[in-house]
N, C-alpha and C positions, 0 to 999 in steps of 0.2 A: 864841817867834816864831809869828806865824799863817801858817797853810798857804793857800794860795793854788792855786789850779787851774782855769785856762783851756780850755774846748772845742777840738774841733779845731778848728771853724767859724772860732778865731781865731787859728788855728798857724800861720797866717803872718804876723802880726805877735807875736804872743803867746810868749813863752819856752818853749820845752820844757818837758815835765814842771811837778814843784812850785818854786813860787817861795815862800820866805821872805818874811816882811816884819814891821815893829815897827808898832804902832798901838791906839788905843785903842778905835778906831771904825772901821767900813769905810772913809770918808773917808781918814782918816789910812793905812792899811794900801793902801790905792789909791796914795795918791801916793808913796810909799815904793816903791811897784813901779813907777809910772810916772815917777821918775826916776832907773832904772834902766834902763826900755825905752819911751821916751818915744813911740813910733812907734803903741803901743796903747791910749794917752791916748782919740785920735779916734775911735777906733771905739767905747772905752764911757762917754764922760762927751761930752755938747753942749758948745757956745760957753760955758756959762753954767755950767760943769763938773756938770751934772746929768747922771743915769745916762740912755743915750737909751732912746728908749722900748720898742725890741726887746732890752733887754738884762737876762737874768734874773740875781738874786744868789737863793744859798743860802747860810746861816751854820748848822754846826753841823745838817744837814740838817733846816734848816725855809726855806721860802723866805721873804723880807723882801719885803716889798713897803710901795710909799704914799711920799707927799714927802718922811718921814723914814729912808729907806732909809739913807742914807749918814751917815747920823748914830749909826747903831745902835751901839750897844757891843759889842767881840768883847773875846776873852779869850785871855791868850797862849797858850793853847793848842787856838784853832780852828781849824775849816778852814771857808774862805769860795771857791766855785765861784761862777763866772762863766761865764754862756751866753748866747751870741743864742739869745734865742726865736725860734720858727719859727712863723708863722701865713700864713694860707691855707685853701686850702680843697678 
C-alpha cells in the first residue's frame, strides 16, 4: 500500500497522520483516499479533477510536476506527500 502524507496546511480536512491507500498511479491512489475522506477531494483536485495549481506532489522524494502528474506510476511501496505550495512574495 502507498503511504500517503498530507501537510498541516491541509489538517483540517486532511486525515491525521499516514493514510494507506491501493493504486497504481497517483490518480488511482488519490481517489482511494478521497473516498474515504471525500471533504479533501476540493482542496486538491479542480472541477475537472485536475491537481489545483497551488498544490505540490512528491513521489518517492522527487517532486512530479507537468499535465501528466496524476498519471505517474507509484509503486506499492511509495510514499507520495501532498502540499499547498506557498507563493508570494
Amino acid at each position: 500500500m502507498v503511504q500517503v502524507h498530507f501537510t498541516s496546511h491541509l489538517r483540517h480536512v486532511a486525515p491525521g497522520g499516514v493514510v494507506t491507500a491501493a493504486g497504481t498511479t497517483i490518480r488511482v491512489v488519490l481517489m482511494d483516499v478521497f473516498a474515504r475522506h471525500p471533504a479533501l477531494k476540493t482542496y486538491i483536485l479542480d472541477d475537472q479533477d485536475r491537481l489545483r495549481v497551488h498544490i505540490a506532489v512528491f513521489l518517492d522524494n522527487e517532486h512530479i510536476r507537468g499535465p501528466e502528474t496524476m498519471d505517474h506510476a507509484v509503486r506499492p511501496t511509495s510514499e507520495l506527500y501532498i502540499l499547498q505550495a506557498l507563493s508570494g512574495g
